[in-house]
Each structure stands twice: as structure tokens, then as C-alpha cells.
N, C-alpha and C positions, 0 to 999 in steps of 0.2 A: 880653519876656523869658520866655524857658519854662521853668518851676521843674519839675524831676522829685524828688517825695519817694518816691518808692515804692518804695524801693531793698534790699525786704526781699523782693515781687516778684520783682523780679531787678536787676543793677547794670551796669553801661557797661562796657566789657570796656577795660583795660588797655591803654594803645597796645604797650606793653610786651610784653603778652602776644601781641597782636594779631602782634608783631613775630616771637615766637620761633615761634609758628606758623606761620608762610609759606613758610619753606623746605619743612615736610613737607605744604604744601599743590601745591608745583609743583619741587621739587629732589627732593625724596627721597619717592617717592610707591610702592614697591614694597610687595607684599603683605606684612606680617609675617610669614607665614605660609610663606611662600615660602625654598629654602635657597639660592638665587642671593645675589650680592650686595646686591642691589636690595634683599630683602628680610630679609638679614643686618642689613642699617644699620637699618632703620626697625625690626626686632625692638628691637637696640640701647638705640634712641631710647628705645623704651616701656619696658624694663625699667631704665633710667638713671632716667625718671620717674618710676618706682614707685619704684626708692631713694630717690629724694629725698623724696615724700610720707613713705614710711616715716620715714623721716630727722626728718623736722619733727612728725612726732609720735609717733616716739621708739620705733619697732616694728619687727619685721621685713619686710624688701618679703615675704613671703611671706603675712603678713596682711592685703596690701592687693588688693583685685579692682576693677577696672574697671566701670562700670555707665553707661547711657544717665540716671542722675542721681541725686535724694534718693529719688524715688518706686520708683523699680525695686530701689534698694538695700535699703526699708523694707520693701515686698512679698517680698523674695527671704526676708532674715535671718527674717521674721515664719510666712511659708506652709511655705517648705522649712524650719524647725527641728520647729515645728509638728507637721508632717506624716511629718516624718523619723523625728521621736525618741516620736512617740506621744504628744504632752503633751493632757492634757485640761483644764488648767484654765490661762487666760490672767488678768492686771491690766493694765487700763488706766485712764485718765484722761479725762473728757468734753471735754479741751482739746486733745488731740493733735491732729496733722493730719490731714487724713482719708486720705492713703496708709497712714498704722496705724490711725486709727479705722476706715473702712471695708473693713479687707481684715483685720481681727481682728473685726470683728460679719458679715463674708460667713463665714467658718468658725464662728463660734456658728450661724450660719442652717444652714450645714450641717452642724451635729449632730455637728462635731469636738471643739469645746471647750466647753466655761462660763465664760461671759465676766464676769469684773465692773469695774462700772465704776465707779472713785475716787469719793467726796465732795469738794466741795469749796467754800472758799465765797466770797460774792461779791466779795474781791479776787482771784479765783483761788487762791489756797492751797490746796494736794492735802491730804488727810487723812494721812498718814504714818502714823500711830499705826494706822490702821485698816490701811494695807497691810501694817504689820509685824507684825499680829494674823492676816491671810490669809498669813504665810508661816510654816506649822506645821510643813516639813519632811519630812513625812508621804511627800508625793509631789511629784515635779518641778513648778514653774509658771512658764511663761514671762510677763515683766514687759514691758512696753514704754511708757517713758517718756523726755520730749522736755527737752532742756538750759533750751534757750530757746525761750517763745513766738514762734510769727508773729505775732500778733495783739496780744497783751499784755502780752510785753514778758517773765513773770515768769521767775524762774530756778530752779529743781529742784536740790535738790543734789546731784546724781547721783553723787558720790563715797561718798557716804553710805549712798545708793539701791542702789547697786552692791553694795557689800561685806555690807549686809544680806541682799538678796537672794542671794549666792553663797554663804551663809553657811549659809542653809537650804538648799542645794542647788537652787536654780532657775537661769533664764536670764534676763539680763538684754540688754533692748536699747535703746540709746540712738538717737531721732532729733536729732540735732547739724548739721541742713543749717543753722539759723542762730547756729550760734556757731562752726565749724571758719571759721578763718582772721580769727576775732574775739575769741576766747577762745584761751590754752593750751591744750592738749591735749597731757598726757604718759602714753599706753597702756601704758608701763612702772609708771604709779602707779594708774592707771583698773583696774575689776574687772571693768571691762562686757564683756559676750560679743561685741555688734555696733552698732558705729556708723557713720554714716553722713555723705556730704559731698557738695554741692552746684558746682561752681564757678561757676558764674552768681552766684552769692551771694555768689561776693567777687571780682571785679570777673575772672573768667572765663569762656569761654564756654557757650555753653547746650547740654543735651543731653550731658554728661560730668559723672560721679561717679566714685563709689565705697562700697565698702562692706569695711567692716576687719572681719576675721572672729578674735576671740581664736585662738590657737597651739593649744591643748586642744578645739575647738568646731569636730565636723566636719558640714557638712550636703549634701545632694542638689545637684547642678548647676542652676543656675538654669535656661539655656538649651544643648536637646542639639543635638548637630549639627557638631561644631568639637571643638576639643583645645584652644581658646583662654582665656587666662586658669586655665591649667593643668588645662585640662578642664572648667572651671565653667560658663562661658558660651561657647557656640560662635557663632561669625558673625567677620568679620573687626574688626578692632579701630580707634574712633574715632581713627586715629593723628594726628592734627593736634589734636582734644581733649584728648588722653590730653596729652599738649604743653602745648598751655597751662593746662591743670589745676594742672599740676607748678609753671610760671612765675606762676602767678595766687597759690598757695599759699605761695609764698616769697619771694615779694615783700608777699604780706598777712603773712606772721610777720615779717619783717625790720622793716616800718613799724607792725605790732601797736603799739605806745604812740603814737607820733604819730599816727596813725588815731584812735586812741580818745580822746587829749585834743583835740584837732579838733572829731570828732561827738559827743562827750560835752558842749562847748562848747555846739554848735549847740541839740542837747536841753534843753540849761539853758536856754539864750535865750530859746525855744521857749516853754516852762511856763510861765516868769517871763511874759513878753509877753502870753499869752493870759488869764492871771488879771487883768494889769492891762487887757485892753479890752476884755473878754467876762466881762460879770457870770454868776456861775451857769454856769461852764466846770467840768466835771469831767473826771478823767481814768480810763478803764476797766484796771480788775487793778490790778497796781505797776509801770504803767508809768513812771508820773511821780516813783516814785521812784530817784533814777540811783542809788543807791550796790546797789541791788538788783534790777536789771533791766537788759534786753539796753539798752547805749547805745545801739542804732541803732535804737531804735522806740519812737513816743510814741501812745496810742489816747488820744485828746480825746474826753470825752462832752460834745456842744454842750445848751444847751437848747430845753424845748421852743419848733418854729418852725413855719411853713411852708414853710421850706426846706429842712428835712431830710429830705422824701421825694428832692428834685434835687439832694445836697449835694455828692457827687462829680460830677454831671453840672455845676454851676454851676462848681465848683473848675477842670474842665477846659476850660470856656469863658473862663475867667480865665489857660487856657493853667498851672494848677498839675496838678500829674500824683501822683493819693495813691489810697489805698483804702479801701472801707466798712469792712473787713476782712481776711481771708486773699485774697490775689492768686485762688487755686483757686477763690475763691466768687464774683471780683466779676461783678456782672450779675444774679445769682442771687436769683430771688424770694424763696428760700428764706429769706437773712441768715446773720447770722455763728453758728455751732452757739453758740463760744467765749464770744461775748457772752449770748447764749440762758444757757447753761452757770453765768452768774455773776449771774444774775437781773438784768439788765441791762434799765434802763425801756426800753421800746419805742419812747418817746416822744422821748426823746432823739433828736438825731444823733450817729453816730458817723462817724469820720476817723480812719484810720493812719496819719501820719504816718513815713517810717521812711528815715533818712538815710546817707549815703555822705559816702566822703573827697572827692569831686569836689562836695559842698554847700559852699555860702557863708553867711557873716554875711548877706549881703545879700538871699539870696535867705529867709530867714527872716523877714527885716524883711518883705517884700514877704508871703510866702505870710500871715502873720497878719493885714496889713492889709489884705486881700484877705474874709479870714474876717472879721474883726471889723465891715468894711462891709456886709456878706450877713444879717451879726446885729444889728449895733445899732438900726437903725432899727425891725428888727420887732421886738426885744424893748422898746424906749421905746415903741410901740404897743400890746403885751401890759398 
């Protein structure tokens, strides 16, 4: 049986989804861009879509743009405000993803901004009190902080984050690629300037985003070349993505509660089981605490083994599908920044576990006694 946990990665696309995209794969395949028929309809299609995202979180389809995903969205809202509006001083968090950690420290290198970078400590918890002492009002500072971790799970109260920082007059921008289509989101109550959406991440296809731009927050065109996406980004438009983005997203809000007691099940299970067959099992950030972190992701810190240098490579020869950490890094000699970040033993193995509505009771049962077998015998050796 082949167990896929990785689903924070990316998730198994929707038969569903899979479904309402096929007609603009081979029925209705005309340029958007085009004023023929052909290309009337598939316009259509894409601004029908954008109603509906709008729709489900509660904005004008006018604050919603298209984008090739979370990465291109994080880059665009970060560089173009940036660079547009003249800001020189940025906040961020050593936990972010690296599409805002590494394209807010490539502008500190070039001598645009003064970057600082959050405290925080080893469950993850951000310093708040200290970013709400760096917002003096004095002068604009763009903020960029993440809903929910990839990695660990913990949760930001960015409603909070939001109105603070708008309050002093800065920008705030949210990275939300893992909690849009797992969390509410109502941008009629949200303060945030710019957030952003994945659909690979909730059970949509890959290579299609977006990025919500507040109604008040004008910035530079991402990409020149086109009139597309009302002039922001030119190049012809993912029309079969843009598609099932829409279907991916409104079928994750509609089953939003059944989804979440489902995988919020599976995570309990998970915790439970592992304490009881893995003595000396920790779990990294608050991940492991559900009433306070993303339900679809558990980071286990194993003990010290000899299997921890092979521990995803052994998992995937046991046919289980998980990660060291963030999907972006795995392979990487490097390591998780995230875990780095929270003083996390070295010594340790770490495991992301990170689950979907298409997971089972059973494949749970299996993935830990998979892991408990890898461990016990060396740690009764130790």
C-alpha cells in the first residue's frame, strides 16, 4: 500500500476538479484574448471564475489576479509594492517561506530596504510585542507574515497583525498558500493589503494561483507584454487552471468542516500512537497541538538514531511519501531554515507529516508502525 502524507507539498487534484477542467482543455480552447466567439466564451469562463473566488472570500473579483501560484504571488505583492511605493524598511519572520524570506533578504542585498528579522522562540512563536514596537508610524514599513506554517504547523493571528500594522500606516502582506481553502477567509473583515493562494494545496491543479490585491493598494504590473489580467500580467491566461482553481476552491469551502474533522481525526491519532510506541518522540513548533495549529500538518521530532541521516529515504522504501521539512528544501543539504530557526537538536530526526481528505484511519495505523519499527530496536540498543 502506498501511503502519500505530504500533502502540504502538494495534494491529488479533485476528480471533480479534474472534471470541470476538460472541456476548456479540448471544447473550448480559444484565446481569451481574442474578440471572436471562440475567445468571447473562454474570456467568460475566466471572469465567471474570478467571481466565484471573489465570492468565497467575500471581495471584489476586481481584487483578485491570476498568477502561475503562491511563489509568483509572494514575489509580485513583495518586489512591486517595494519598489513601487519607495519603502525602505521591511519585518519579517525567520520562518517564512523562502519565496518571502529569499526575495525580501535579495532587496536588503540590494541596498533597497532594512530588513529585520522577527525573534522568536523555540516553539515558534514570533515576538509580537517587538514588531509592534518597530511600528512607530514615523514612516511606511512593509510587513510580510505567513497564516500558517509549512513546516510547523503554528498559526499567526494575522487579524491582529493586520490592523496593527494598518494602524501605523504600513503594508501588510499575508502568505495564506496553506490555509486558503482550509481556513475562512473573509477580506471583507481581513486588513491585509495582500494575500495569496495556491491551488495545488487544496486538492487543485498545479502551476495556478492568485494573489488578492486590497481595493486601496495600487502596485506596478507584474508581467509587461499583454493587457491581461487588466493589464497586470501579460501573456495569455492558464484557462483550464484558472478553471479548476475556482472548482478546487469551492468545493474545499463547501466540505471546509467535514475536511477538517476527518484530518483533524487522523492528526490526533497520529500524536496519540506515536507517544505510545516511540519513547522520547517530540514534536517540533505547535504542531502537535491541534486546537492551535494548521490541522493538516504534524512535524515529529524522532530520537537520537542512526536512521535519521536515511529517515525519509527509509519511509519511501516502505512505499510512505512525507518530508524532512518544507517540500522547497527536500533533498537539500542545507536542512529545514524553520527548524534551524527554533533551535532545533540536530541530532534529532525530523518527519512532516502533513495530511489530506483522501488519508485514512488505516493508513495511519500502517505509517507509524512502519516508523516505530525503524526506531525501536535501535533505541533498545542505545
Amino acid at each position: 500500500m502506498k501511503i502519500y502524507l505530504d500533502n502540504a507539498a502538494t495534494t491529488r487534484v479533485d476528480p471533480l476538479v479534474a472534471e470541470a477542467m476538460m472541456p476548456y482543455l479540448f471544447d473550448f480552447y480559444g484565446n481569451p484574448s481574442s474578440i471572436h466567439a471562440f475567445g468571447r466564451e473562454t474570456r467568460s469562463a475566466i471572469e465567471i471564475a474570478r467571481k466565484k473566488v471573489a465570492e468565497l472570500l467575500n471581495t471584489a473579483p476586481a481584487s483578485v489576479f491570476f498568477t502561475s501560484g503562491g511563489t509568483e504571488a509572494d514575489n509580485v505583492a513583495i518586489s512591486s509594492t517595494i519598489v513601487s511605493k519607495g519603502i525602505k524598511k521591511a519585518i519579517t519572520s525567520p520562518l517564512e517561506h523562502h519565496a518571502v524570506l529569499h526575495t525580501l533578504e535579495h532587496l536588503a542585498k540590494s541596498g533597497l530596504i532594512e530588513l529585520t528579522i522577527l525573534n522568536c522562540n523555540t516553539q515558534g512563536d514570533l515576538d509580537l510585542d517587538q514588531l509592534y514596537s518597530l511600528l512607530d508610524g514615523k514612516e511606511p514599513v512593509f510587513v510580510s507574515l505567513m497564516h500558517g506554517n509549512n513546516e510547523i504547523g503554528n498559526l499567526n493571528p494575522v487579524l491582529e497583525i493586520a490592523e496593527r500594522v494598518r494602524a501605523a500606516g504600513g503594508i501588510f502582506h499575508c502568505d495564506t498558500v496553506q490555509t486558503v481553502g482550509h481556513y475562512k477567509h473573509d477580506l471583507a473583515e481581513w486588513k491585509t493589503d495582500f494575500m495569496v493562494g495556491a491551488a495545488h494545496k487544496f486538492h487543485g491543479p498545479k502551476g495556478i494561483g492568485f494573489l488578492y490585491i486590497a481595493p486601496d493598494r495600487k502596485i506596478e504590473p507584474m508581467i509587461h507584454g499583454g493587457s491581461q489580467e487588466r493589464n497586470m500580467r501579460g501573456g495569455t491566461e492558464n484557462l483550464a487552471g484558472i478553471i479548476g482553481l475556482a472548482k478546487a476552491l469551492e468545493i474545499a469551502c463547501s466540505e471546509m468542516e467535514a475536511h477538517k474533522k476527518h484530518i483533524l481525526g487522523l492528526k490526533t491519532t497520529m500524536i496519540e500512537k506515536l507517544k505510545a510506541e516511540i519513547p522520547g518522540v517530540q514534536f517540533n513548533g505547535r504542531s502537535a497541538d491541534t486546537q492551535n495549529s494548521l490541522y493538516t500538518v504534524l512535524n515529529v521530532s524522532l530520537p537520537h538514531s542512526d536512521m535519521n541521516e536515511m529517515l525519509i529515504f527509509n519511509l519511501d522504501i516502505n512505499q510512505i511519501a512525507a518530508s524532512g521539512g518544507s517540500a522547497c528544501s527536500s533533498g537539500s543539504e542545507v536542512g529545514s531554515h524553520v527548524l534551524r530557526a527554533l533551535k532545533a537538536d540536530p541530532a534529532r530526526g525530523a518527519v512532516r507529516f502533513s495530511f489530506g481528505k483522501y488519508n485514512t484511519a488505516e493508513e495511519i495505523e500502517t505509517a507509524v508502525s512502519v516508523l516505530a519499527k525503524m526506531y525501536t530496536p535501535r533505541l533498545a540498543k542505545a
